[in-house]
C-alpha positions as CSV (number, residue, x, y, z in Angstrom):
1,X,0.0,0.0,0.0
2,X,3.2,2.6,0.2
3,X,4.0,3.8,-3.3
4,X,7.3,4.4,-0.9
5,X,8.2,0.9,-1.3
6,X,7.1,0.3,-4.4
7,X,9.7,2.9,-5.5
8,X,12.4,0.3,-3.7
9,X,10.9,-2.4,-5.9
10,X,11.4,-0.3,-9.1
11,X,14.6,0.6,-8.3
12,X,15.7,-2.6,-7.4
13,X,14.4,-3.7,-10.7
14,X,16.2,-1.3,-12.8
15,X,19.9,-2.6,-10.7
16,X,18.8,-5.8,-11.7
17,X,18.4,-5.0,-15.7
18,X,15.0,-5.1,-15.9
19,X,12.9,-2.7,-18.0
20,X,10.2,-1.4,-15.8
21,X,6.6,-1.7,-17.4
22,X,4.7,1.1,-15.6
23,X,1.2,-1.5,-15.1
24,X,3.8,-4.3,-13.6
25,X,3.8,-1.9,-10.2
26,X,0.6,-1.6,-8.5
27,X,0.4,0.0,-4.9
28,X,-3.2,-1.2,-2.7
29,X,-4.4,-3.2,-0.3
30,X,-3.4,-6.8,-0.6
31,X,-6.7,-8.4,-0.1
32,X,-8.9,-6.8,-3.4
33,X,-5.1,-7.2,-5.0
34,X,-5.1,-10.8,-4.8
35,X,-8.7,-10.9,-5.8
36,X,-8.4,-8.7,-9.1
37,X,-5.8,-10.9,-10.1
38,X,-7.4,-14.2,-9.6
39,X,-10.7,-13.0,-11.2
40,X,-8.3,-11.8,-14.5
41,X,-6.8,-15.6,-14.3
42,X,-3.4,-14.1,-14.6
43,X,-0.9,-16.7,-13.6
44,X,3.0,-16.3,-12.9
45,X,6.1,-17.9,-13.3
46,X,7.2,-16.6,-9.7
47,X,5.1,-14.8,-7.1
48,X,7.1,-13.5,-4.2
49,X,5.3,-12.6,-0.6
50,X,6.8,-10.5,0.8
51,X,4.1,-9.3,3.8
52,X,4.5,-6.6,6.6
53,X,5.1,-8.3,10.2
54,X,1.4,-7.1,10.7
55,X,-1.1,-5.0,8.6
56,X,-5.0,-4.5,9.2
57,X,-7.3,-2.7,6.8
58,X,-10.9,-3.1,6.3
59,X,-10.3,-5.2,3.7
60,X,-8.3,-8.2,5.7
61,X,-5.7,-9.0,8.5
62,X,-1.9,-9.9,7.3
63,X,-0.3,-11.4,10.2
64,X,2.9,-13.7,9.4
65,X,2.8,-15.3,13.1
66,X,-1.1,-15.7,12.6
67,X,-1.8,-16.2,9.6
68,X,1.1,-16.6,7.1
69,X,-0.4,-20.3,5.9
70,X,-4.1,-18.2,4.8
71,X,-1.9,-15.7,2.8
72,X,0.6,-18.2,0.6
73,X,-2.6,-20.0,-0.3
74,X,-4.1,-17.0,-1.1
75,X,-1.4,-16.2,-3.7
76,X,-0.9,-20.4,-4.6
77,X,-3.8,-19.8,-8.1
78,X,-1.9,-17.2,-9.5
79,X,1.5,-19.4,-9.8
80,X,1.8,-21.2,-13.4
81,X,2.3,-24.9,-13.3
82,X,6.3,-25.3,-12.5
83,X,6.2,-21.9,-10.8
84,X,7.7,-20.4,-8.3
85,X,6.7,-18.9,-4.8
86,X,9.3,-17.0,-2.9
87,X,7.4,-16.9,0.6
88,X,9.8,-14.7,2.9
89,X,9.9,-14.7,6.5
90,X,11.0,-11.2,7.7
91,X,9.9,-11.5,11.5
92,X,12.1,-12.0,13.3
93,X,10.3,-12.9,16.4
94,X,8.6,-15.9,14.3
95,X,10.7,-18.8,15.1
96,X,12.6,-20.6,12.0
97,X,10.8,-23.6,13.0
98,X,7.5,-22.6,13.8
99,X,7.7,-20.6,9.8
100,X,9.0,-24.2,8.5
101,X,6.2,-26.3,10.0
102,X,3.9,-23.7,8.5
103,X,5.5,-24.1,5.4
104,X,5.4,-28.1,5.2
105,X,1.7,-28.0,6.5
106,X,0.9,-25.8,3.1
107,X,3.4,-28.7,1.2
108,X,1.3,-31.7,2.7
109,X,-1.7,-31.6,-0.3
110,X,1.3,-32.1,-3.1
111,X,0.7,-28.5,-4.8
112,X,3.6,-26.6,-4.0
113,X,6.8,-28.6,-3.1
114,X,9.8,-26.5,-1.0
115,X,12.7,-26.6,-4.0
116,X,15.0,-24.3,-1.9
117,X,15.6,-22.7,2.0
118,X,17.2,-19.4,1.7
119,X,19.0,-18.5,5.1
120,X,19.6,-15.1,6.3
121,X,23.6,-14.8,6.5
122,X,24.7,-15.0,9.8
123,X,26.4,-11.4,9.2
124,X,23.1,-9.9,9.1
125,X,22.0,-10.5,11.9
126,X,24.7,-11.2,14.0
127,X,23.7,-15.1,15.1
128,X,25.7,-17.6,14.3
129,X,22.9,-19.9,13.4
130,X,20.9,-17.8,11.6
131,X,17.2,-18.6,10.9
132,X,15.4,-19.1,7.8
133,X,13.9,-16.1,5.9
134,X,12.6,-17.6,3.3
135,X,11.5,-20.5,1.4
136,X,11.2,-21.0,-2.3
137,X,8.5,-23.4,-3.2
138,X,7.6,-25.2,-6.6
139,X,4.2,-25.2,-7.7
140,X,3.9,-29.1,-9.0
């Protein structure tokens, strides 16, 4: 919802190569988001969720250590077959392993399938052991 961060996203684009197509970056609420994009059947090869800790609106609740299972299946009909969802823990008060059996309960019907674990480097945060942030799942 803050065009301030979607600024980050275009920018991080453009460092990355990428030829920014004005449409591709859409500011609002997450919840009618989602929804438009499932009614327009638009599918992608990647998805990445990337949520706040905790957002309310009228329109829903995002809460990664509530609800961070409701939100990647949310987002799971708008991945193509073979595709990709990035799901990123960025809370650090959500325990790796809490996230993770979050993760393999959404992997337990066979649709998405965890391809990759992503930890944050040690130097980041300053842990030797460092948690995981994020998880790339296959769509199979």
């Amino acid at each position: 919802m803050n065009r301030r961060f979607l600024n980050v996203a275009k920018t991080s684009y453009t460092l990355n190569g990428l030829a920014i197509n004005k449409g591709d970056f859409q500011a609002g609420d997450f919840w009618p988001q989602i929804n438009r994009l499932k009614a327009s059947k638009d599918l992608f090869d990647c998805v990445f969720l990337d949520p706040p800790i905790y957002s309310a609106t009228t329109r829903g609740v995002v809460d990664l250590a509530q609800s961070y299972k409701r939100l990647i299946n949310k987002v799971r009909p708008l991945i193509k077959h073979d595709g990709y969802l990035v799901a990123i823990n960025n809370a650090l008060f959500y325990s790796g392993a809490a996230y993770m059996k979050e993760i393999e309960s959404v992997c337990s019907d066979g649709y998405l399938t965890i391809e990759e674990l992503i930890p944050v480097p040690a130097d980041f945060i300053g842990e030797p052991q460092a948690p995981v942030a994020s998880s790339a799942l296959r769509r199979t």
